[in-house]
C-alpha positions as semicolon CSV with decimal commas, in nm:
position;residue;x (nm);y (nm);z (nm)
1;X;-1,482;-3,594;0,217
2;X;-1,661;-3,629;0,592
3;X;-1,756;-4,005;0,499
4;X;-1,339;-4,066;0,381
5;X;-1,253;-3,932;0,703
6;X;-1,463;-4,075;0,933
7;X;-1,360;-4,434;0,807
8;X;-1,029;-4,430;0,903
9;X;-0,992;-4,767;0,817
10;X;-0,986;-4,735;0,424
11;X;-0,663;-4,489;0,462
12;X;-0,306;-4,616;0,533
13;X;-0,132;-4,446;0,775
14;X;0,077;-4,247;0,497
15;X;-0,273;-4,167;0,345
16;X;-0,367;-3,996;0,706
17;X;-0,040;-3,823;0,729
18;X;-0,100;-3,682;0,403
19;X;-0,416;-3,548;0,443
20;X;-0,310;-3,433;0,822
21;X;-0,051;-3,225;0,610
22;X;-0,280;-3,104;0,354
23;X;-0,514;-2,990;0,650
24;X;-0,270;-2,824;0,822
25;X;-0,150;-2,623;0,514
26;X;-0,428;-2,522;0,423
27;X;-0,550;-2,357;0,786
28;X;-0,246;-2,212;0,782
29;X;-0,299;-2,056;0,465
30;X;-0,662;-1,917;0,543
31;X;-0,479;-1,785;0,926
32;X;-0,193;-1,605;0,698
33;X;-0,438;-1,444;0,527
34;X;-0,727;-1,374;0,823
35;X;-0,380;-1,203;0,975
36;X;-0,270;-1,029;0,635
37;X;-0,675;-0,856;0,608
38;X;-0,655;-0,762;0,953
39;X;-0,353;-0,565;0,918
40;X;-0,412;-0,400;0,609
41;X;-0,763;-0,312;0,675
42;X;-0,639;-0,122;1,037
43;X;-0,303;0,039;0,846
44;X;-0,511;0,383;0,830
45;X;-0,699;0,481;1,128
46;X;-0,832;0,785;1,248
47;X;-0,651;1,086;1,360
48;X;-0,301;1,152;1,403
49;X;-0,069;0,916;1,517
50;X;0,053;1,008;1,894
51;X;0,172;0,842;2,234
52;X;-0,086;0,658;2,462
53;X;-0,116;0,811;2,808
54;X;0,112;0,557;2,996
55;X;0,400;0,629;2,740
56;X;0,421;0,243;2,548
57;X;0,270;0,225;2,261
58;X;0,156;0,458;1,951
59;X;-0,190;0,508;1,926
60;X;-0,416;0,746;1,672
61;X;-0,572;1,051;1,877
62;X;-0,891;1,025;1,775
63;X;-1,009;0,679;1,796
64;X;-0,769;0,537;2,029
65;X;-0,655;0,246;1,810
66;X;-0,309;0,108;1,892
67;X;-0,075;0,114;1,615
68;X;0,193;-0,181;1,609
69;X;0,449;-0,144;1,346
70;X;0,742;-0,257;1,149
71;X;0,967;-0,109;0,943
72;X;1,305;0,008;0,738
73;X;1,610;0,197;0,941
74;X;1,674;0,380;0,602
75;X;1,765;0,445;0,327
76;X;1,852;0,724;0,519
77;X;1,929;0,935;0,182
78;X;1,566;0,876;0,093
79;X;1,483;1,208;0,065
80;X;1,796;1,318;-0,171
81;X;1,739;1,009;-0,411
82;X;1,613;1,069;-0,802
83;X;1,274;1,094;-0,846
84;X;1,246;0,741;-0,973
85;X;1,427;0,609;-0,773
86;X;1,221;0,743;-0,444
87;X;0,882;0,629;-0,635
88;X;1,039;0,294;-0,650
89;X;1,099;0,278;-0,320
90;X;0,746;0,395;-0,207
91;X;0,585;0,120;-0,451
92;X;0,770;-0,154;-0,258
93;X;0,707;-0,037;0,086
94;X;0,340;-0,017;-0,006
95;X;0,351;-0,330;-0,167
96;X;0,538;-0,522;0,078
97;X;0,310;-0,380;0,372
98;X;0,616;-0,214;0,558
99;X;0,445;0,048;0,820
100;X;0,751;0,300;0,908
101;X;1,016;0,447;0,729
102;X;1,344;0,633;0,805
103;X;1,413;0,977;0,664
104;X;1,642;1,292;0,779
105;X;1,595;1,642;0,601
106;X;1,941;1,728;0,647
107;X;2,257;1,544;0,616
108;X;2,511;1,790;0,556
109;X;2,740;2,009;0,733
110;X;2,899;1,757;0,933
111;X;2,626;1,420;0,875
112;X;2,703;1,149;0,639
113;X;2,547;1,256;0,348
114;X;2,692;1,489;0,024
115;X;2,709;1,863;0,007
116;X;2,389;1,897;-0,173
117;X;2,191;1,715;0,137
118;X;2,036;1,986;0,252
119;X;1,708;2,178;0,184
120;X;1,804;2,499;0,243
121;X;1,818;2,780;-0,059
122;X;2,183;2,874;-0,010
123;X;2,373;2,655;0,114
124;X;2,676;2,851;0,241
125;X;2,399;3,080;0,445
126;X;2,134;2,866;0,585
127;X;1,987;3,136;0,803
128;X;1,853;3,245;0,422
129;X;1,614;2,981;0,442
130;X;1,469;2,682;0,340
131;X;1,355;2,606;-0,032
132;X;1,007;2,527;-0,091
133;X;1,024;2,334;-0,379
134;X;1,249;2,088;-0,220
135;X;0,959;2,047;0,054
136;X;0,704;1,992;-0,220
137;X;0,943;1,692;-0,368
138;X;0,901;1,559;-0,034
139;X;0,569;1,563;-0,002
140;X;0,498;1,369;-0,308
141;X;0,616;1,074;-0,182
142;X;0,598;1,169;0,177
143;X;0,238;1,201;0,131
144;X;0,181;0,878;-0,044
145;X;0,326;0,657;0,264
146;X;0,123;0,850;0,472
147;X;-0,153;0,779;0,311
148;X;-0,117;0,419;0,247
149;X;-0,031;0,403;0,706
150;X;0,344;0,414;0,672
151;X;0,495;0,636;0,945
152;X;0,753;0,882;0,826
153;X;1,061;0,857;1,108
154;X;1,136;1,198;1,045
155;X;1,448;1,358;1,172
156;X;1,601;1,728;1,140
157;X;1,963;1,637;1,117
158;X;2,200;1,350;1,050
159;X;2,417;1,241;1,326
160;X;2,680;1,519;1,389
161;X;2,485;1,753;1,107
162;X;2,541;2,148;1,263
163;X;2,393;2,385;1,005
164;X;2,379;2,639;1,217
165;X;2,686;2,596;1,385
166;X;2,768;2,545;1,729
167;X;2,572;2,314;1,978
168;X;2,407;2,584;2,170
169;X;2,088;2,476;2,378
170;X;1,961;2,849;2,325
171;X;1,851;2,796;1,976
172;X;1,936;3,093;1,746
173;X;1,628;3,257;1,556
174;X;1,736;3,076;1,226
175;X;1,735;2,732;1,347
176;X;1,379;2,800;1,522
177;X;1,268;2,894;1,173
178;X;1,404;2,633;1,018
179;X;1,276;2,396;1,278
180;X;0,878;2,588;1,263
181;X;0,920;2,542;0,869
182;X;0,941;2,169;0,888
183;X;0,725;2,089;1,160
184;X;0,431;2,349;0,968
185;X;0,499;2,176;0,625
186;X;0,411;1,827;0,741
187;X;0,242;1,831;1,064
188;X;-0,068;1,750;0,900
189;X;0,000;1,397;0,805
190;X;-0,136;1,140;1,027
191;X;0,158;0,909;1,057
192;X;0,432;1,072;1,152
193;X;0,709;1,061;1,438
194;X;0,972;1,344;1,489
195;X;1,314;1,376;1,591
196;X;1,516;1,621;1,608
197;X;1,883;1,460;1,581
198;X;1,978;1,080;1,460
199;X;2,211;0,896;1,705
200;X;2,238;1,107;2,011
201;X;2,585;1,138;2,124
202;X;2,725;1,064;1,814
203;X;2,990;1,331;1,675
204;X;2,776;1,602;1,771
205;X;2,876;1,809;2,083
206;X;3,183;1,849;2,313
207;X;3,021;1,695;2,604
208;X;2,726;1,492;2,646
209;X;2,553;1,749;2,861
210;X;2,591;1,994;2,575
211;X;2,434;1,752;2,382
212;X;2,118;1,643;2,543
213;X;2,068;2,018;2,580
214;X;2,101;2,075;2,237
215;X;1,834;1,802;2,133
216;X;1,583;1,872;2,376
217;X;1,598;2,251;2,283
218;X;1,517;2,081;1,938
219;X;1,280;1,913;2,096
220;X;1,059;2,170;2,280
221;X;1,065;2,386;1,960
222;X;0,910;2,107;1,738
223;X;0,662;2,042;2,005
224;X;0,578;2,452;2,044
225;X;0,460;2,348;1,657
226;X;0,313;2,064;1,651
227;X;0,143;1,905;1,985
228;X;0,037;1,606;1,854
229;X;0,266;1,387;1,718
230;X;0,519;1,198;1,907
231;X;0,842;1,339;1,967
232;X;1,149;1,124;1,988
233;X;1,518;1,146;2,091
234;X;1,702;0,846;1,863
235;X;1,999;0,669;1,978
236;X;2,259;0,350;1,882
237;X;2,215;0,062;2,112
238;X;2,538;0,076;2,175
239;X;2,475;0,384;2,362
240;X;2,371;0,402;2,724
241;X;2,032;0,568;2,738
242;X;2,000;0,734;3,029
243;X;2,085;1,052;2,966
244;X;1,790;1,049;2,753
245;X;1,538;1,059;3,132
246;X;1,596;1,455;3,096
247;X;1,442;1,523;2,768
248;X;1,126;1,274;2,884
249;X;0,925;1,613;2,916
250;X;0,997;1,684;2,577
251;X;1,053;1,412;2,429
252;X;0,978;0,987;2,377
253;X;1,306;0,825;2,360
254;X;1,325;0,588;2,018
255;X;1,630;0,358;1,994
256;X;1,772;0,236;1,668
257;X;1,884;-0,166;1,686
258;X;2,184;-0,201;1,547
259;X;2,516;-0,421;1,573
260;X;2,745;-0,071;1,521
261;X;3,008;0,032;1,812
262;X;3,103;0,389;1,823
């Protein structure tokens, strides 16, 4: 093939365009999948996923590795789907190479989701508790994506969700139960990202002070549990953000891209 090439002369220029082409398709095939073996082979590092010192990027604690990532703003009823219907959703993610997904544990009492959205035992007395067995229905497919790299975009309530009523900054003992029971029952994965609220400022408390109280009390008590992980406060674009600067101590501030208007 060196000797065809080199002669120049025997090809028409078509023939050299062709073979230009065929070149060029094929490097680009052998770069797609240099890129495709990189990524996969650096999806799991070492240690927990956390913030870098400077504040911009993800990183795992233990080797130091940035983490770079892409991945789905939902389903955001993920965690109340059928059991088939959840594995299905795993199997593509893992197939398709996706590295973060979008979940919320509850989605009730004033969120978006049905009146069974919720993983507490009763669910007209949450300060009973939460049920175990829903947690372990998590965790089989919670676990999976965290062990195939995905990072589980976990948040405690659904935008405007108030299970234990009122937006009070001084967190009653239930909701710091409820809060230590979620953060114990899956701290130990290594990719994982927490936030306590989705779409801050969002039907959720009288006034906006209230409300970035409210979150970064959620915040500080998920980081009392787990001081690892990254800690987020998630917001719509169409938001403005900086109301977010007073929960920096507490919190990273995540922002979900979207076209909606509030």
């Amino acid at each position: 093939m060196s000797t065809e090439l080199a002669d120049s002369s025997r090809h028409s220029p078509r023939r050299l365009r062709r073979l230009a082409g065929l070149a060029a398709a094929v490097l680009a095939v052998a770069l797609g999948w240099f890129v495709s073996q990189s990524l996969s082979s650096t999806a799991v590092g070492v240690g927990p996923l956390t913030v870098d010192d400077s504040g911009h990027w993800f990183e795992y604690a233990d080797s130091g590795e940035a983490y770079f990532m892409a991945g789905s703003g939902g389903p955001e009823g993920f965690l109340y789907y059928s059991d088939a219907r959840k594995q299905s959703i795993v199997d593509q993610l893992i197939t398709h190479d996706v590295r973060a997904v979008y979940v919320q544990a509850v989605r009730t009492f004033g969120g978006d989701g049905g009146t069974s959205e919720h993983p507490f035992l009763d669910r007209s007395n949450p300060s009973a508790g939460v049920d175990p067995a829903v947690l372990d229905d998590w965790d089989r497919y919670l676990s999976q994506l965290d062990d195939a790299g995905i990072v589980v975009w976990f948040h405690l309530y659904d935008d405007g969700a108030r299970p234990f009523g009122a937006c009070n900054p001084d967190l009653p003992g239930a909701e710091r139960a409820f809060v230590q029971t979620m953060v114990e029952r899956f701290r130990e994965y290594q990719h994982l990202v927490w936030l306590p609220t989705e779409e801050h400022h969002v039907k959720v408390c009288a006034d906006a002070a209230t409300d970035t109280a409210k979150a970064a009390a959620l915040a500080a008590e998920i980081r009392r549990h787990d001081g690892v992980h990254p800690v987020g406060v998630h917001q719509n674009v169409a938001l403005r953000g900086k109301d977010a600067k007073s929960q920096a101590t507490a919190a990273r501030k995540t922002v979900k891209k979207s076209s909606r208007r509030r």
